[in-house]
C-alpha positions, -999 to +999 in steps of 0.1 A: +541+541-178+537+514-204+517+523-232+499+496-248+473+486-277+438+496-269+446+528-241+424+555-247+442+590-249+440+622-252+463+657-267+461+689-269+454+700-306+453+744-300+438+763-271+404+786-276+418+815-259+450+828-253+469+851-222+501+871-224+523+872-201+549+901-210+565+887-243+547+849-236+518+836-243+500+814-223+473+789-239+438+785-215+406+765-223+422+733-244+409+720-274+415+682-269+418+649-297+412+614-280+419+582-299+424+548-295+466+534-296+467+511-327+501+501-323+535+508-302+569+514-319+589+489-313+624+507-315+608+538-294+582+524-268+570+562-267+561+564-302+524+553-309+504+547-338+468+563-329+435+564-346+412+596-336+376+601-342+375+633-350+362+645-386+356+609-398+386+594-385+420+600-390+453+585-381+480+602-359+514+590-354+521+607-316+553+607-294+547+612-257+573+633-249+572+651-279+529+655-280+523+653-245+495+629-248+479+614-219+466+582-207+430+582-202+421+545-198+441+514-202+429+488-227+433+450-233 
């Protein structure tokens, strides 16, 4: 996947409940942060500049393997 200026995404900020499993535990119910890709790194083409709406607006720097961030709709 090629991300690209103007997708929509979304990540998982904390969960509202949690399970354990033994010694594990096991987040249910996401809490989700959506935001627009401002701009792409261009050394590391999964590194992304994004701008969130939450609280006022904020900006988060996000690395898709590292965030787990996910496509939600492509833009431009």
């Amino acid at each position: 996947m090629t991300l690209k200026r103007g997708d929509l995404v979304r990540w998982v900020t904390d969960h509202k409940m949690y399970q354990s499993n033994g010694d594990v535990l096991i987040g249910l119910d996401p809490n989700y942060m959506y935001g627009i890709i401002m701009e792409v790194s261009k050394v590391d083409p999964n590194a992304v500049i994004v701008f969130s709406y939450k609280k006022g607006g904020k900006w988060e720097i996000l690395n898709l393997i590292h965030d787990d961030f996910e496509v939600l709709s492509g833009g431009v």
